[in-house]
HTML snippet that shows the backbone in 3Dmol.js (N, CA, C, O; Angstrom):
<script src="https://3Dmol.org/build/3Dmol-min.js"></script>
<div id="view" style="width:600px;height:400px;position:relative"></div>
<script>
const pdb = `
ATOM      1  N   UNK A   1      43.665  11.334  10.241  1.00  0.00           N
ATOM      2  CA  UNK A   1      42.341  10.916   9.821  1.00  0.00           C
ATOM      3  C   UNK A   1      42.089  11.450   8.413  1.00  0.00           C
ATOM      4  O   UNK A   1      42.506  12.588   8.198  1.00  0.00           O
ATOM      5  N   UNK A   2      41.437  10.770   7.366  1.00  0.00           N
ATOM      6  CA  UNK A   2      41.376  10.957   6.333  1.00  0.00           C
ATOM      7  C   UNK A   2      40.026  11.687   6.335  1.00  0.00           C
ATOM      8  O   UNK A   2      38.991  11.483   6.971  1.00  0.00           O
ATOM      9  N   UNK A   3      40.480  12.894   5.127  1.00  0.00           N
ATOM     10  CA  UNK A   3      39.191  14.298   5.034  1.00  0.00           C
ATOM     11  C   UNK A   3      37.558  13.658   4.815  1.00  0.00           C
ATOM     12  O   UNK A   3      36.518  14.315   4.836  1.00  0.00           O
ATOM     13  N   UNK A   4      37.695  12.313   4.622  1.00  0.00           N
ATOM     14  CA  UNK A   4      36.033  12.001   4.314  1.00  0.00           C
ATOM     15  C   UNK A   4      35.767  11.386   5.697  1.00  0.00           C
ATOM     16  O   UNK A   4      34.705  11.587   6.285  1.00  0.00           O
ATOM     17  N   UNK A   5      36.503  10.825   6.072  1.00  0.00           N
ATOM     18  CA  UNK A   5      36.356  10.243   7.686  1.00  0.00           C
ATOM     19  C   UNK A   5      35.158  10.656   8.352  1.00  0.00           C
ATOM     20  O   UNK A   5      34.385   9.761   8.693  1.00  0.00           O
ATOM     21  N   UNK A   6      34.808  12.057   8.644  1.00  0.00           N
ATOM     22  CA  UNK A   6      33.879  12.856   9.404  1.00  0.00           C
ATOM     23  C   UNK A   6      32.767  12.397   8.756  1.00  0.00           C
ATOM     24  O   UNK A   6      31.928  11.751   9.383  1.00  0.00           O
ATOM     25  N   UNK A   7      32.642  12.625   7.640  1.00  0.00           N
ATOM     26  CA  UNK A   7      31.367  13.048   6.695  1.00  0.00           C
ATOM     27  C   UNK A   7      30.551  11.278   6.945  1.00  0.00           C
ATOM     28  O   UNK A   7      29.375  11.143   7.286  1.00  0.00           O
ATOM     29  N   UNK A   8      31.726   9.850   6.616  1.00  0.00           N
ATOM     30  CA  UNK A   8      31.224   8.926   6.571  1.00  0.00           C
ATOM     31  C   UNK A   8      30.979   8.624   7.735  1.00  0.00           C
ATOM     32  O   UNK A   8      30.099   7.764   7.759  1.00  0.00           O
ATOM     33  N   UNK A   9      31.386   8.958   8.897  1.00  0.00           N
ATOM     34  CA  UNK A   9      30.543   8.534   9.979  1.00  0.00           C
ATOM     35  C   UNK A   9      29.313   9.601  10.731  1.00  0.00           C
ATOM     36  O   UNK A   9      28.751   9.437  11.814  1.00  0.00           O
ATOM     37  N   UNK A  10      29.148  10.688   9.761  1.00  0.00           N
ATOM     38  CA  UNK A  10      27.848  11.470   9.721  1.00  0.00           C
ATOM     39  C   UNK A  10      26.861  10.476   9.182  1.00  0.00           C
ATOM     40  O   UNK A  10      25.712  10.314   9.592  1.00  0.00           O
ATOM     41  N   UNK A  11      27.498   9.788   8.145  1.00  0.00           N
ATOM     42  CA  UNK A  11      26.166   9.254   7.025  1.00  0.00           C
ATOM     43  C   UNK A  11      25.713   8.154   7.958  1.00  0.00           C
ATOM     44  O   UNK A  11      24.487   8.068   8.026  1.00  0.00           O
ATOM     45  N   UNK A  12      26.479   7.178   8.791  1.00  0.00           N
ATOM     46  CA  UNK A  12      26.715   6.293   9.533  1.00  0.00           C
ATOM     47  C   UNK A  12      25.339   6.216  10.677  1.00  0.00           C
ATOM     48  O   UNK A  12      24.346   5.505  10.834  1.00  0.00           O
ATOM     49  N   UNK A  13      26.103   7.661  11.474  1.00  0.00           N
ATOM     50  CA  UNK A  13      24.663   8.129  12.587  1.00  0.00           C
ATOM     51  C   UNK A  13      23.872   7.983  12.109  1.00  0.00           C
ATOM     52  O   UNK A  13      23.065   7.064  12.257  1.00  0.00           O
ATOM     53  N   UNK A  14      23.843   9.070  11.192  1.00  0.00           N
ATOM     54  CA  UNK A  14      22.203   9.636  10.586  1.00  0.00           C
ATOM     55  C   UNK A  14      21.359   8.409  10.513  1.00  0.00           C
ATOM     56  O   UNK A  14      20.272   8.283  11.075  1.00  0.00           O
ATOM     57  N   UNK A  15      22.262   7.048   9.384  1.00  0.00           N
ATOM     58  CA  UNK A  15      21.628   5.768   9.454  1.00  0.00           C
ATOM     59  C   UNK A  15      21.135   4.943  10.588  1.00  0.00           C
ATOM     60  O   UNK A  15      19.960   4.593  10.701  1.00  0.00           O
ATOM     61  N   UNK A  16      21.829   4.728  11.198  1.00  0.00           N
ATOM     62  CA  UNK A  16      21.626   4.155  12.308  1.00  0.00           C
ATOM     63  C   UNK A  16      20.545   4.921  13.115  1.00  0.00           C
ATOM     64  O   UNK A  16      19.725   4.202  13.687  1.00  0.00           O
ATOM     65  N   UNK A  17      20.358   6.758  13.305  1.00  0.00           N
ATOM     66  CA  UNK A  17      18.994   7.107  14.223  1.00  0.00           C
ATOM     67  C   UNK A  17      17.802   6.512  13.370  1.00  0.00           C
ATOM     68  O   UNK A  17      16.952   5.848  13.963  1.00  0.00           O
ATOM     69  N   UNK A  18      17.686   6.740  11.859  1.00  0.00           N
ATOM     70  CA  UNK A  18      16.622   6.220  11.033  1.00  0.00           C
ATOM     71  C   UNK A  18      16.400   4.880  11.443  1.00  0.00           C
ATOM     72  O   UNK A  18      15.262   4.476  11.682  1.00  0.00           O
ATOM     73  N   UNK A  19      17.525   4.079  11.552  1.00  0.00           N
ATOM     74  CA  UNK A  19      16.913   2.856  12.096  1.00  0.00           C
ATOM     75  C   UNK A  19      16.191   2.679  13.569  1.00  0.00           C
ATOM     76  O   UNK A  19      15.322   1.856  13.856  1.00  0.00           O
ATOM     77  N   UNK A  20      16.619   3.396  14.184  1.00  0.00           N
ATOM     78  CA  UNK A  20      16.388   3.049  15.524  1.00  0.00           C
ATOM     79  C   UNK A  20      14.817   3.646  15.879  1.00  0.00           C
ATOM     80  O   UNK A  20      13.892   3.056  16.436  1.00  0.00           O
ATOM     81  N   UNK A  21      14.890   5.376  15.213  1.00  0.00           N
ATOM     82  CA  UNK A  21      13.247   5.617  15.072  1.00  0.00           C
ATOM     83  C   UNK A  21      12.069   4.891  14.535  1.00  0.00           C
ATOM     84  O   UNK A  21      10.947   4.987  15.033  1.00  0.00           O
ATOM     85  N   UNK A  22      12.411   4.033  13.323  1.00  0.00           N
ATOM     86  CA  UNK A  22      11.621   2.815  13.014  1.00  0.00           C
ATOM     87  C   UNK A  22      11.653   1.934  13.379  1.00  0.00           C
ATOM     88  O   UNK A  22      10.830   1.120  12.959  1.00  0.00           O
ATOM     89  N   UNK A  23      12.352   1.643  14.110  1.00  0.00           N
ATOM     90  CA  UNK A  23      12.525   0.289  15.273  1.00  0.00           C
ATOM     91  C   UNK A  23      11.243   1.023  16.794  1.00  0.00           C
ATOM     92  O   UNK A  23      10.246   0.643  17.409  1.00  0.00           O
ATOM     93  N   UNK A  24      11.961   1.961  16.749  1.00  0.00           N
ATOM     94  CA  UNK A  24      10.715   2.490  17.940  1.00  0.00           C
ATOM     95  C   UNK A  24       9.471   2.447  17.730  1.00  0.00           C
ATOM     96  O   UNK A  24       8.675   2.021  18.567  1.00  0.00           O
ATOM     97  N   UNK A  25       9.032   3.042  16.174  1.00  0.00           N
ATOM     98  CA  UNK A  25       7.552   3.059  16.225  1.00  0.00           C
ATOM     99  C   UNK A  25       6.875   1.950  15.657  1.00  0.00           C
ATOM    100  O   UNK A  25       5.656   1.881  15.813  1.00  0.00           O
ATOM    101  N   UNK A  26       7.534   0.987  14.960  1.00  0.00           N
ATOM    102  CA  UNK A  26       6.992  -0.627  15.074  1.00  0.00           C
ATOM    103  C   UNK A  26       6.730  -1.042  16.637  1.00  0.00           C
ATOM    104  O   UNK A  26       5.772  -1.754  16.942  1.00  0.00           O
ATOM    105  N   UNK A  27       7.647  -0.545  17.590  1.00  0.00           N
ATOM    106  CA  UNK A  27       7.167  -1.110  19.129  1.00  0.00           C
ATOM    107  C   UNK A  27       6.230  -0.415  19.612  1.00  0.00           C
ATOM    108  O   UNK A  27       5.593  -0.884  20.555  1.00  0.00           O
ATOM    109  N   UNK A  28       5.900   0.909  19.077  1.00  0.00           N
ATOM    110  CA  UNK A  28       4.745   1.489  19.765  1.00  0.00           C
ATOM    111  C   UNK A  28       3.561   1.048  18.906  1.00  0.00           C
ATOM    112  O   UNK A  28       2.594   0.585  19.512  1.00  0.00           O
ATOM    113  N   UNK A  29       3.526   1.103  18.023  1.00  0.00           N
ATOM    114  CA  UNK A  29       2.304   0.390  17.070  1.00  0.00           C
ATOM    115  C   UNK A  29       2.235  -0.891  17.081  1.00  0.00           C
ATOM    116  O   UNK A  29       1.376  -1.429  16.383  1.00  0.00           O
ATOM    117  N   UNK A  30       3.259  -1.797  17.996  1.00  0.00           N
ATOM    118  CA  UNK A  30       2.832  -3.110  18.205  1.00  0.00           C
ATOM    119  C   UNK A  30       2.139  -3.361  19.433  1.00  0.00           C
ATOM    120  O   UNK A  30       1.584  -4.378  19.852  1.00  0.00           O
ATOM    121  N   UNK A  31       2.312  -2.037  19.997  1.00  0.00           N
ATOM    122  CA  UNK A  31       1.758  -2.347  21.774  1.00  0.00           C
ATOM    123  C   UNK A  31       0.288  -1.609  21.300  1.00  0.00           C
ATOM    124  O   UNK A  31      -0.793  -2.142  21.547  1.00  0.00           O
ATOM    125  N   UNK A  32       0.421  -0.195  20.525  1.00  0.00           N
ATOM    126  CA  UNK A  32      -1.289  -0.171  20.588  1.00  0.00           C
ATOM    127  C   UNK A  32      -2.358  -0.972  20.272  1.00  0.00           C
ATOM    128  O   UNK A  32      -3.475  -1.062  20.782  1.00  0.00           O
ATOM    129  N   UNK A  33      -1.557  -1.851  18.850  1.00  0.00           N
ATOM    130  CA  UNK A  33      -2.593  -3.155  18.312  1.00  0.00           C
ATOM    131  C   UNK A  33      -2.705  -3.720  19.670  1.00  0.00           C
ATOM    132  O   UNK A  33      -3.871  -4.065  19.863  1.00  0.00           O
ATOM    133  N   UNK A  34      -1.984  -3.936  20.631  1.00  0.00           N
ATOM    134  CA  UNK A  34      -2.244  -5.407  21.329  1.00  0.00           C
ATOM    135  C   UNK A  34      -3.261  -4.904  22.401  1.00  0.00           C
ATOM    136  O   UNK A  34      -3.592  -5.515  23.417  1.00  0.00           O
ATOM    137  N   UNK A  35      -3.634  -3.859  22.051  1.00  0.00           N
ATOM    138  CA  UNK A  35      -4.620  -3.252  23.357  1.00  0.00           C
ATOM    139  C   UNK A  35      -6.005  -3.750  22.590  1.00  0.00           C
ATOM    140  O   UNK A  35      -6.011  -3.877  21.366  1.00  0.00           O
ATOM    141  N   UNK A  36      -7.220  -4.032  23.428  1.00  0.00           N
ATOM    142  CA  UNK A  36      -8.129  -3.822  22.774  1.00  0.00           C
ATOM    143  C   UNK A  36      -8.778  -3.106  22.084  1.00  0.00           C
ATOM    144  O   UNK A  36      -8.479  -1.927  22.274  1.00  0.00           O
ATOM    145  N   UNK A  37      -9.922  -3.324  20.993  1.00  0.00           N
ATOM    146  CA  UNK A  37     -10.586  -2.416  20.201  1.00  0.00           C
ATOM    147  C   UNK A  37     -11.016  -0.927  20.579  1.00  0.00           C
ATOM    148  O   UNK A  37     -10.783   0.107  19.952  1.00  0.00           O
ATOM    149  N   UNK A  38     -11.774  -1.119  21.888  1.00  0.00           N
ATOM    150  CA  UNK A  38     -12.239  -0.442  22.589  1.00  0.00           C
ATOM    151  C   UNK A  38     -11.526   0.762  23.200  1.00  0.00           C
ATOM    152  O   UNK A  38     -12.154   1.808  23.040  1.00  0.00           O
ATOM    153  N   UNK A  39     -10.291   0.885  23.904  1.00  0.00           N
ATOM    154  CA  UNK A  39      -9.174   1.291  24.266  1.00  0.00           C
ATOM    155  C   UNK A  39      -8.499   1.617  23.235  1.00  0.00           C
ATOM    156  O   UNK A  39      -7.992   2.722  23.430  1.00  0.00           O
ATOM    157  N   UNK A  40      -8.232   1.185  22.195  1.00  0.00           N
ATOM    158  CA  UNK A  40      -7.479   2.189  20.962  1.00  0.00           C
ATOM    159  C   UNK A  40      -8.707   2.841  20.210  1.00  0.00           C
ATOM    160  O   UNK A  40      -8.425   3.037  19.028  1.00  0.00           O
ATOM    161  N   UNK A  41      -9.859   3.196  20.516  1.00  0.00           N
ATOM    162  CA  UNK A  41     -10.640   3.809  19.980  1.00  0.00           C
ATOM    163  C   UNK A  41     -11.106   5.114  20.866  1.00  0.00           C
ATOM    164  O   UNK A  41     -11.682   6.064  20.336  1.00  0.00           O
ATOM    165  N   UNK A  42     -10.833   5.070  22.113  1.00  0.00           N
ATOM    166  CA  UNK A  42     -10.794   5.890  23.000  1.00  0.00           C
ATOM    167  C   UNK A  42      -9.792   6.754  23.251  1.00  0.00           C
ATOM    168  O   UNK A  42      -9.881   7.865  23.772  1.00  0.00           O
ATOM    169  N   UNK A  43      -8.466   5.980  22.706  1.00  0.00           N
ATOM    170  CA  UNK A  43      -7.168   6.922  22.470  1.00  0.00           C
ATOM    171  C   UNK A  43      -7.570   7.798  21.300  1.00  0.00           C
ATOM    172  O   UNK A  43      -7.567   9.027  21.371  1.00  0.00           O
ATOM    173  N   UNK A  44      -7.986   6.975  20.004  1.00  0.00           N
ATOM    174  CA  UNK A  44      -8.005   7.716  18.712  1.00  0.00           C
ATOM    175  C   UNK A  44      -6.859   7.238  17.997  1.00  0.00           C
ATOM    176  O   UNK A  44      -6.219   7.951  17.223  1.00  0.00           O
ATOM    177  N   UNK A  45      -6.582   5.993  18.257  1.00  0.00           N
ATOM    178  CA  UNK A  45      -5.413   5.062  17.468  1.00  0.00           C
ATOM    179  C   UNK A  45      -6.487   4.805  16.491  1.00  0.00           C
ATOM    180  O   UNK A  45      -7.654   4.489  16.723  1.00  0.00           O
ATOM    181  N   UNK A  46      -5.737   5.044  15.050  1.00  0.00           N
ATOM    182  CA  UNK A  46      -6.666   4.742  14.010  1.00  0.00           C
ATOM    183  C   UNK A  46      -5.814   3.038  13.326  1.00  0.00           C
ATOM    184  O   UNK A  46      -4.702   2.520  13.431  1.00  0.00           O
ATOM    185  N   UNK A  47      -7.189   2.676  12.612  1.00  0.00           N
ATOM    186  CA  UNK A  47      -6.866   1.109  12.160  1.00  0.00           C
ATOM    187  C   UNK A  47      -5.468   0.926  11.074  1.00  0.00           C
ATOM    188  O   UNK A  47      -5.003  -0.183  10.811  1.00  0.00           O
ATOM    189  N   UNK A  48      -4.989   2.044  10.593  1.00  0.00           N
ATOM    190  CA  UNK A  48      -3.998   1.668   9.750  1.00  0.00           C
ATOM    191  C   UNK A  48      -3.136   3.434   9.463  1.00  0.00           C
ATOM    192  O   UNK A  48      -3.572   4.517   9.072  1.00  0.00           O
ATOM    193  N   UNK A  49      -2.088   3.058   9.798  1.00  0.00           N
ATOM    194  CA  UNK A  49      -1.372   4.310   9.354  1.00  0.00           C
ATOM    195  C   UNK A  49      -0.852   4.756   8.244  1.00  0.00           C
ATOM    196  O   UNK A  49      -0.040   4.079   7.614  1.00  0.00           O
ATOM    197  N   UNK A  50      -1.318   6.166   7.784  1.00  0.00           N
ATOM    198  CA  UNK A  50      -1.190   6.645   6.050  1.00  0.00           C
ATOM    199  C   UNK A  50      -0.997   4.730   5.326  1.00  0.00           C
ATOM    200  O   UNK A  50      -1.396   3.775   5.994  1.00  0.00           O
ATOM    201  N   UNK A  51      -0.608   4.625   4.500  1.00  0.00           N
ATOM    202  CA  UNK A  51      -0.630   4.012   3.201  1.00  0.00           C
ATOM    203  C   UNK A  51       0.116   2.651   4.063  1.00  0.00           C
ATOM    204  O   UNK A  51       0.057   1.611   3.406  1.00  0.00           O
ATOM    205  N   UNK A  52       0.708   2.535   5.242  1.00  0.00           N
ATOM    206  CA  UNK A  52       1.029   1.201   5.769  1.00  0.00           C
ATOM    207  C   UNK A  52       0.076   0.157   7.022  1.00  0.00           C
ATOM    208  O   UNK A  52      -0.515   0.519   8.039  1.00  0.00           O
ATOM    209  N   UNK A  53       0.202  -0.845   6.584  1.00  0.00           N
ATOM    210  CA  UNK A  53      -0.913  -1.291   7.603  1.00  0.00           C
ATOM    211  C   UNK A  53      -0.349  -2.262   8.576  1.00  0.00           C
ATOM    212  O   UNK A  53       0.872  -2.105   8.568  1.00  0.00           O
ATOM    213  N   UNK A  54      -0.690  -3.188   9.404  1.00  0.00           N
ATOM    214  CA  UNK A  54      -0.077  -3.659  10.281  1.00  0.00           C
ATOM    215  C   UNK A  54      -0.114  -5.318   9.749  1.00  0.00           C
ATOM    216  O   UNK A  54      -1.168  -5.712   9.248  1.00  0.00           O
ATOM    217  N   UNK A  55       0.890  -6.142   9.852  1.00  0.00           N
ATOM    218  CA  UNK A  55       0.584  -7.357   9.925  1.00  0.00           C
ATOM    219  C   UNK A  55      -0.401  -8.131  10.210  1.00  0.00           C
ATOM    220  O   UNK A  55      -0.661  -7.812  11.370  1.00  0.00           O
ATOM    221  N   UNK A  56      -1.228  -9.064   9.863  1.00  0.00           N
ATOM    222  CA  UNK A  56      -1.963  -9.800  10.294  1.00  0.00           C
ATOM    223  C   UNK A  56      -3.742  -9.272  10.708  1.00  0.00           C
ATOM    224  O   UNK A  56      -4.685  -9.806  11.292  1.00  0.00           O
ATOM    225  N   UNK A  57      -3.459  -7.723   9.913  1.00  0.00           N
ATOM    226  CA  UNK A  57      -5.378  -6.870  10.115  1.00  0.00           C
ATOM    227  C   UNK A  57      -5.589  -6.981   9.152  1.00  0.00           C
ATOM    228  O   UNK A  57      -6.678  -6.612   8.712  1.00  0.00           O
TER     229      UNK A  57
END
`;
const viewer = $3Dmol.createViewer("view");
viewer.addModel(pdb, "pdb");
viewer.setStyle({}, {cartoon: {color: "spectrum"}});
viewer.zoomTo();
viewer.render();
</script>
């Protein structure tokens, strides 16, 4: 196995968890939008997160 071998499939993971954690929290912030007003205001889901907002608000 060649000495960079390790390192490039470190960079590989690492990429791939980044993707997958933003893949997760687009699905959780797509299920809180789909709740009503009322119910994400009772959680304390706020209308837009830091500096990104949701499609279609």
């Amino acid at each position: 196995m060649h000495p960079t071998a390790p390192k490039f499939l470190h960079t590989v993971r690492s990429y791939a968890g980044r993707l997958k954690a933003m893949h997760d929290e687009f699905r959780m912030a797509h299920f809180m939008y789909s709740l009503p007003d009322d119910i994400r205001k009772d959680i304390g889901w706020p209308d837009f997160h830091g500096d990104r907002c949701t499609r279609g608000r």
